[in-house]
C-alpha positions as CSV (number, residue, x, y, z in Angstrom):
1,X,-84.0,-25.0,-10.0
2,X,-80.0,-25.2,-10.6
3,X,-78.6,-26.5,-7.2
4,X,-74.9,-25.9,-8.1
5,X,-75.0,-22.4,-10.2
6,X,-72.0,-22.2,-12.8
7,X,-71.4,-26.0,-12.3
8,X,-69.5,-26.3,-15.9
9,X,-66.4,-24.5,-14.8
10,X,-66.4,-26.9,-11.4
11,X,-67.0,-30.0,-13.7
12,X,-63.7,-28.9,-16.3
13,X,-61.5,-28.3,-13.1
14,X,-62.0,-32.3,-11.8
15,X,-62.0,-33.1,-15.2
16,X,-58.4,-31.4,-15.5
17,X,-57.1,-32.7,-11.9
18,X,-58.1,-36.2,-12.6
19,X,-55.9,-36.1,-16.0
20,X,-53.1,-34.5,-14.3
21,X,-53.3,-37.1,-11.2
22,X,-53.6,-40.1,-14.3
23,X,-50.0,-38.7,-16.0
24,X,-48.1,-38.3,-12.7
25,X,-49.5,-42.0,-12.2
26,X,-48.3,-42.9,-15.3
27,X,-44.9,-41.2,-15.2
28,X,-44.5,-43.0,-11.6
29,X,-45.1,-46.2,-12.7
30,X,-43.0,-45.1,-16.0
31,X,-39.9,-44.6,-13.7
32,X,-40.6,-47.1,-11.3
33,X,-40.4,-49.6,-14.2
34,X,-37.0,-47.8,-15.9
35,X,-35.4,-48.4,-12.0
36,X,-36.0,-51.8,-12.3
37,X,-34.8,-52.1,-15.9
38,X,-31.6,-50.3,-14.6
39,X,-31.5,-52.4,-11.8
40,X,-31.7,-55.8,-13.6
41,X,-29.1,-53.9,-16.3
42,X,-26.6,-53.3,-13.3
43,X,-27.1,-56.4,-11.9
44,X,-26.6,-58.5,-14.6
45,X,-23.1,-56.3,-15.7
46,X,-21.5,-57.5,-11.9
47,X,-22.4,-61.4,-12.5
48,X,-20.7,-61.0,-15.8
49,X,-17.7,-58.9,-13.9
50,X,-17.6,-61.7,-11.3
51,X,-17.8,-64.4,-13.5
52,X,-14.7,-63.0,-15.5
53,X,-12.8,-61.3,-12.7
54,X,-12.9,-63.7,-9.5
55,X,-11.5,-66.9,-10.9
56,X,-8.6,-64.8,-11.9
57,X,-8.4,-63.5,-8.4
58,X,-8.7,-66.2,-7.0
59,X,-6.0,-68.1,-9.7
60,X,-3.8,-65.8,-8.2
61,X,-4.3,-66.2,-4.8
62,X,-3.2,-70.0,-5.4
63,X,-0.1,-69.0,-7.1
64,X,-0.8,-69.0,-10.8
65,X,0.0,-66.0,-12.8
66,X,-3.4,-65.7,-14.6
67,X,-3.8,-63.3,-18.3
68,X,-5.7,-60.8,-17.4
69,X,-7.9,-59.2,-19.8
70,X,-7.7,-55.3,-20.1
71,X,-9.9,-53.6,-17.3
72,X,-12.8,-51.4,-19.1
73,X,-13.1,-48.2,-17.5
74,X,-16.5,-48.6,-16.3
75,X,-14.8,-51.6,-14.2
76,X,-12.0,-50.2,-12.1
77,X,-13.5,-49.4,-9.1
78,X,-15.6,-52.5,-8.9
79,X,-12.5,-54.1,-9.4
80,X,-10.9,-52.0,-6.5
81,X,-13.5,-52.9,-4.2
82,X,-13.2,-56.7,-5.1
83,X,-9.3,-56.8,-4.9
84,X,-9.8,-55.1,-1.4
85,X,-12.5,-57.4,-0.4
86,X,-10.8,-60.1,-0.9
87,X,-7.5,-58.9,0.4
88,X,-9.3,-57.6,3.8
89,X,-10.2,-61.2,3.7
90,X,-6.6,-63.2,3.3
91,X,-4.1,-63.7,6.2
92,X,-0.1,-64.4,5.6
93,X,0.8,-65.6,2.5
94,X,-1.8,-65.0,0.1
95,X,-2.2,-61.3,1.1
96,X,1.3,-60.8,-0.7
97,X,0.1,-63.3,-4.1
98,X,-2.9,-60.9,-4.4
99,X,-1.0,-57.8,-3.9
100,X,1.4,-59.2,-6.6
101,X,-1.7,-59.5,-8.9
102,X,-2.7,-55.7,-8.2
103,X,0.8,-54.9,-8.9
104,X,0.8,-56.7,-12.5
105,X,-2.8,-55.1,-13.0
106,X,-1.7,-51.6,-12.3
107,X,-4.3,-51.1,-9.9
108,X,-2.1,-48.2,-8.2
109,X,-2.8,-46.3,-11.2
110,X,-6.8,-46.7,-10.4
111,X,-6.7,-45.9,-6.8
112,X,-4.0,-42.6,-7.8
113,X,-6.5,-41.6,-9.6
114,X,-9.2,-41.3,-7.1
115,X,-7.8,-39.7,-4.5
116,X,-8.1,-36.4,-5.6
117,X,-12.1,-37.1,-6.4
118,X,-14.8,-35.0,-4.3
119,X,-16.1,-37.9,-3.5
120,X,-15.0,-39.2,0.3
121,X,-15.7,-42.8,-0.4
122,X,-13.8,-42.9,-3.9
123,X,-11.1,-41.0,-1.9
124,X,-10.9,-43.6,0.4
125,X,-11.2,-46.6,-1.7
126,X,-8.0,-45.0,-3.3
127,X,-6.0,-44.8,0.1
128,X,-7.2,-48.4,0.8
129,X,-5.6,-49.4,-2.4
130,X,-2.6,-47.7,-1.8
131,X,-2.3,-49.5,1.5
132,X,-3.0,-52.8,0.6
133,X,-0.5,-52.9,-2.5
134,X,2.0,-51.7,0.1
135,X,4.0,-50.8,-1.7
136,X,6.8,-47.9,-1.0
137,X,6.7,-45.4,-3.6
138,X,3.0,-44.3,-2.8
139,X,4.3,-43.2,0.9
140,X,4.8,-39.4,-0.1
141,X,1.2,-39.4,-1.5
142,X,0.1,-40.6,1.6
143,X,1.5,-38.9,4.3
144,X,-0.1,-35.4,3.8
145,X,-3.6,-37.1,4.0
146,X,-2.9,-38.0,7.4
147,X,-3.5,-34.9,8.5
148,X,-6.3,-34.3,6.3
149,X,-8.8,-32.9,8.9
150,X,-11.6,-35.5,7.5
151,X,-11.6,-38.2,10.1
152,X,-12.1,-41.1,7.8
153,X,-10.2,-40.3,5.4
154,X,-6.9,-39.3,7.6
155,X,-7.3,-42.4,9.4
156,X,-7.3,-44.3,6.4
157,X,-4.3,-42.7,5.0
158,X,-2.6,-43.4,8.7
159,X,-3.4,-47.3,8.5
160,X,-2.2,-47.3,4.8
161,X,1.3,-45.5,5.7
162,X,1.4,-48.7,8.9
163,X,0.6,-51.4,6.3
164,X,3.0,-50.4,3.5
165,X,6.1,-50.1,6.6
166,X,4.8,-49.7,10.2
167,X,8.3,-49.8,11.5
168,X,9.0,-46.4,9.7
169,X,4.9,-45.1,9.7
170,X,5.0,-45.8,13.9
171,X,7.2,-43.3,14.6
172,X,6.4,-40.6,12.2
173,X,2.2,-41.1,13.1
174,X,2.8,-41.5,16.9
175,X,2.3,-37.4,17.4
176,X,-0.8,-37.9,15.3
177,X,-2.2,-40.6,17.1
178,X,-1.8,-38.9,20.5
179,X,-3.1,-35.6,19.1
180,X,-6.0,-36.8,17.0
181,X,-8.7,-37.4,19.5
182,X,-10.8,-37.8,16.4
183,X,-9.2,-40.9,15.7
184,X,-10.8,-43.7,17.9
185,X,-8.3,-45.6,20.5
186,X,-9.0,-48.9,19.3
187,X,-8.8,-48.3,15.7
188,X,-5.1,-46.9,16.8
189,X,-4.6,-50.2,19.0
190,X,-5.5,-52.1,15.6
191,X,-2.7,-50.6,13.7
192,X,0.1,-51.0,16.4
193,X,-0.2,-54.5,16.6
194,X,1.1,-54.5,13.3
195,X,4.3,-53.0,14.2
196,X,7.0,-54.4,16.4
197,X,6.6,-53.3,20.4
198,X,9.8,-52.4,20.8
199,X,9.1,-49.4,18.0
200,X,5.8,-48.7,19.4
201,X,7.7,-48.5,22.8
202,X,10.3,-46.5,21.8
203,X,8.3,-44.0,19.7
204,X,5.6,-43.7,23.0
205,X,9.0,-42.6,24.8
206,X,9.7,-39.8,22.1
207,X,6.2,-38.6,21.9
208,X,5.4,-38.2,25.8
209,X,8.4,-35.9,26.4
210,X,6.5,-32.7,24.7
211,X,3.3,-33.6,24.5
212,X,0.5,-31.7,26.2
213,X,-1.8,-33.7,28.9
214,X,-4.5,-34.7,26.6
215,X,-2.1,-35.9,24.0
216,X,-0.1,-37.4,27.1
217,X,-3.1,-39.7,28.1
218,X,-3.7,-41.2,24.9
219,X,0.0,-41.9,24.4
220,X,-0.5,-43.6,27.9
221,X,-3.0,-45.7,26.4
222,X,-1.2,-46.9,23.8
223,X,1.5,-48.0,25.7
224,X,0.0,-51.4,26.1
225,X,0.9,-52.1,22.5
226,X,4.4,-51.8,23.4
227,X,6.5,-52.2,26.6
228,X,4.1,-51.1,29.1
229,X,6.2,-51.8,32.4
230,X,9.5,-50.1,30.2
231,X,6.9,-46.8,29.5
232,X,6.2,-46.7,33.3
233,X,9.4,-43.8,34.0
234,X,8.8,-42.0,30.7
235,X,5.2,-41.4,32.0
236,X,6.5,-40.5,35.8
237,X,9.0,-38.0,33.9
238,X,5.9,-36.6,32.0
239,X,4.5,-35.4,35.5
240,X,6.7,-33.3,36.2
241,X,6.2,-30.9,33.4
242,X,1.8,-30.8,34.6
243,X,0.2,-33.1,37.1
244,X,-3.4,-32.4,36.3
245,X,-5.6,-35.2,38.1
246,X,-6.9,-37.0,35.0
247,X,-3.1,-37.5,33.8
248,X,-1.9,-38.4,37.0
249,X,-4.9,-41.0,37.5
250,X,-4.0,-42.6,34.2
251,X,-0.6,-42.6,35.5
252,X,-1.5,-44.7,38.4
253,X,-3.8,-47.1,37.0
254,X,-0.5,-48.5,34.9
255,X,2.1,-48.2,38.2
256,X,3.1,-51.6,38.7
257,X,7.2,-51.0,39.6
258,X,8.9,-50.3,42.7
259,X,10.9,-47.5,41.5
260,X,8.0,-45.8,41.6
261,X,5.8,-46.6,45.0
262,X,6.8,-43.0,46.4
263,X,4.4,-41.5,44.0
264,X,1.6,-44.2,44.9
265,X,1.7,-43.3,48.3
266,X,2.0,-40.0,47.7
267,X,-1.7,-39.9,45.6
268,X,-3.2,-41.5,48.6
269,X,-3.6,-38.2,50.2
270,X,-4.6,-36.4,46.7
271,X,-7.4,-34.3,47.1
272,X,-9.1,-35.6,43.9
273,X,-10.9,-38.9,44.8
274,X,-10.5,-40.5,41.1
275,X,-7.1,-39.8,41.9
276,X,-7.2,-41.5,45.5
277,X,-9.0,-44.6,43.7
278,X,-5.8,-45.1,41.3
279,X,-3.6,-44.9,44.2
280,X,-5.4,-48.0,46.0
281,X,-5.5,-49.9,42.6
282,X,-2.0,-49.3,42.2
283,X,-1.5,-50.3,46.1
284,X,-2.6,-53.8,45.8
285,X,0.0,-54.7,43.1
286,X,2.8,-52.8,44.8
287,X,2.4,-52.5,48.3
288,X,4.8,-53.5,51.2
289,X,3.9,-54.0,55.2
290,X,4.3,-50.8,55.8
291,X,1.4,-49.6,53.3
292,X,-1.2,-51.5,55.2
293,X,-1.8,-48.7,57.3
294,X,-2.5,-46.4,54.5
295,X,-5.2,-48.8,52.9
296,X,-6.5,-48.8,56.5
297,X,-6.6,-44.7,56.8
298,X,-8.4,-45.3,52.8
299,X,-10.9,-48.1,53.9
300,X,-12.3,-45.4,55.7
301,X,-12.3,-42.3,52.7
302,X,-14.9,-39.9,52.2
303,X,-15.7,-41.6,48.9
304,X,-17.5,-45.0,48.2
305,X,-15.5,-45.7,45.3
306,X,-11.8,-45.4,47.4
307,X,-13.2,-47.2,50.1
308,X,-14.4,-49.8,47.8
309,X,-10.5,-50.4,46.0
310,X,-9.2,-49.5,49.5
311,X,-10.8,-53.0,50.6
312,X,-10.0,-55.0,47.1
313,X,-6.7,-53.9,47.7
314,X,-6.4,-55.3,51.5
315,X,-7.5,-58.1,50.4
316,X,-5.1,-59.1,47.6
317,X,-2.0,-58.4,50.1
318,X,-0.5,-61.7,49.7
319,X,1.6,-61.0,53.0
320,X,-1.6,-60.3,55.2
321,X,-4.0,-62.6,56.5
322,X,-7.1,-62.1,56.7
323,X,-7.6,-62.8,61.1
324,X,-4.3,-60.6,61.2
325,X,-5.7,-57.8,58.9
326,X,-9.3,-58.0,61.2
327,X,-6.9,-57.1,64.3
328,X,-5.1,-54.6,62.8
329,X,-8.7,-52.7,61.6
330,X,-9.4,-53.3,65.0
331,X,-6.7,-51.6,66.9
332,X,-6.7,-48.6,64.1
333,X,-10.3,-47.8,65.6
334,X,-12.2,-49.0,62.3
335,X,-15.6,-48.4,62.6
336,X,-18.4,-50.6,61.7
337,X,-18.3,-49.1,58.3
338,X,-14.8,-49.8,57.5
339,X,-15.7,-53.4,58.1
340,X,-18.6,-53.6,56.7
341,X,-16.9,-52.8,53.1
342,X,-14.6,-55.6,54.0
343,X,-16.8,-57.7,54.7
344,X,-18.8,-56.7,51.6
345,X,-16.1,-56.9,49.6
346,X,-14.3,-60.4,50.4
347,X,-18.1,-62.0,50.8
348,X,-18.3,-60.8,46.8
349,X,-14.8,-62.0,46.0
350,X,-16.2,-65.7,47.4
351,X,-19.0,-65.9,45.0
């Protein structure tokens, strides 16, 4: 009796997907080895590269005026990204030695080159180059891709423009840095240390008269790369073209002169508790005797967070003591409350 009726055709089908299962094995490991091959190719093309390429680099770096061997095409851009490397590397001196060597290697024809590839990391290996060979001509390529509307590759182009000549980039890219909120704060703090304060300063004065609140707020943030306490009445001047809480707040938290105490006090009564909060910060670095009253009416705010600074900021008057400041919560009517964040608050202050 046939258990498995018409078992030939069943038989040639395994037959047939155990042959094609044996090939794609084969092609696998076929591929798997030509990687490797590849891999072992590439590899051994950089030592060669690096064995050829860095003591001239590095000849350079000392000084010496190395003779450099033509560079093969396959080898610009890992010569790019060594030069940059090792230039992201160096401080002072031997940043300019090794952007003398780029120079005498025509390395700005290399990175020209690629900045018009699809490719965003060739693009910005390019700007890179540009940047570091600072050197002045390239500035008119560089400036339209600062407003590219690629974040990387705009940003790049931004820090490139500030290391060529970041007293002339500062105040053309000030606008940009307040309006790109693409562009992160500290990566904008980076490049303005480059540049002198007094620029940054004066270009943060330019930029906050017409700029809208959001762009306002980062500008305000920057000003700590410049003359912060000098920025203090272009920002009070901003206000009175919008006062929207979040600009005002920011405001505050950098009001340390006494030209300017009116608006403190002022925000102590603003309806916006963030707002209120800035307004006790700002209090303990400014007030006089007569604001003690008004940290006193704040020790007592709706909000945690106001009553909190309201008590910090008590505390730091050098001017009161603290038995005298205990009599003067007393015969304002502060409740237990109002004492107990004091209390909390110096007791945390203590350890």
């Amino acid at each position: 009796m046939q258990l498995l009726p018409n078992s030939e055709p069943l038989v040639q089908l395994a037959a047939s997907v155990t042959l094609i299962a044996i090939a794609v094995t084969g092609v696998l490991i076929l591929f798997l080895l030509l990687l490797r091959a590849q891999r072992a190719i590439e590899q051994a093309r950089h030592r060669c590269f690096m064995a050829r390429w860095q003591p001239l680099l590095h000849a350079a770096i000392s000084g010496a005026e190395p003779d450099y061997p033509p560079v093969a095409k396959d080898e610009r851009e890992r010569l790019l990204w060594l030069w940059n490397e090792l230039q992201e590397m160096l401080r002072g001196a031997a940043t300019g030695a090794l952007a003398r060597a780029g120079q005498r290697l025509r390395l700005d024809r290399f990175a020209v080159g690629l900045l018009k590839s699809r490719q965003v990391s060739r693009r910005l290996l390019g700007i890179v180059t540009l940047g570091n060979l600072a050197d002045p001509r390239h500035w008119d390529l560089l400036m339209p891709l600062a407003d590219d509307p690629h974040s990387p590759v705009s940003l790049a182009a931004a820090q490139a423009l500030v290391r060529i000549d970041a007293a002339r980039a500062v105040p053309e890219l000030m606008p940009r840095f307040a309006a790109r909120a693409d562009w992160p704060v500290s990566r904008v703090h980076a490049m303005l240390e480059r540049a002198d304060p007094f620029a940054v300063t004066a270009a943060v004065d330019a930029a906050l008269v017409d700029a809208s609140d959001a762009a306002a707020n980062r500008l305000i943030e920057f000003s700590g790369s410049g003359d912060s306490v000098a920025l203090q009445h272009a920002m009070v001047n901003r206000l009175r073209r919008g006062r929207t809480p979040g600009l005002l707040a920011n405001v505050l938290r950098h009001m340390q002169h006494p030209d300017h105490l009116e608006l403190v006090r002022e925000s102590c009564a603003h309806p916006v508790w963030f707002v209120r909060v800035q307004a006790a910060n700002a209090l303990s670095r400014m007030a006089r005797e007569e604001d003690v009253d008004r940290l006193i009416a704040l020790l007592g705010d709706a909000e945690w967070w106001v009553r909190y600074r309201a008590a910090e900021a008590l505390l730091k008057l050098k001017f009161q003591q603290r038995e005298a400041l205990d009599r003067r919560l007393e015969t304002a009517g502060g409740g237990a409350e109002m004492r107990a964040m004091l209390a909390k608050v110096a007791a945390k202050a203590v350890a």
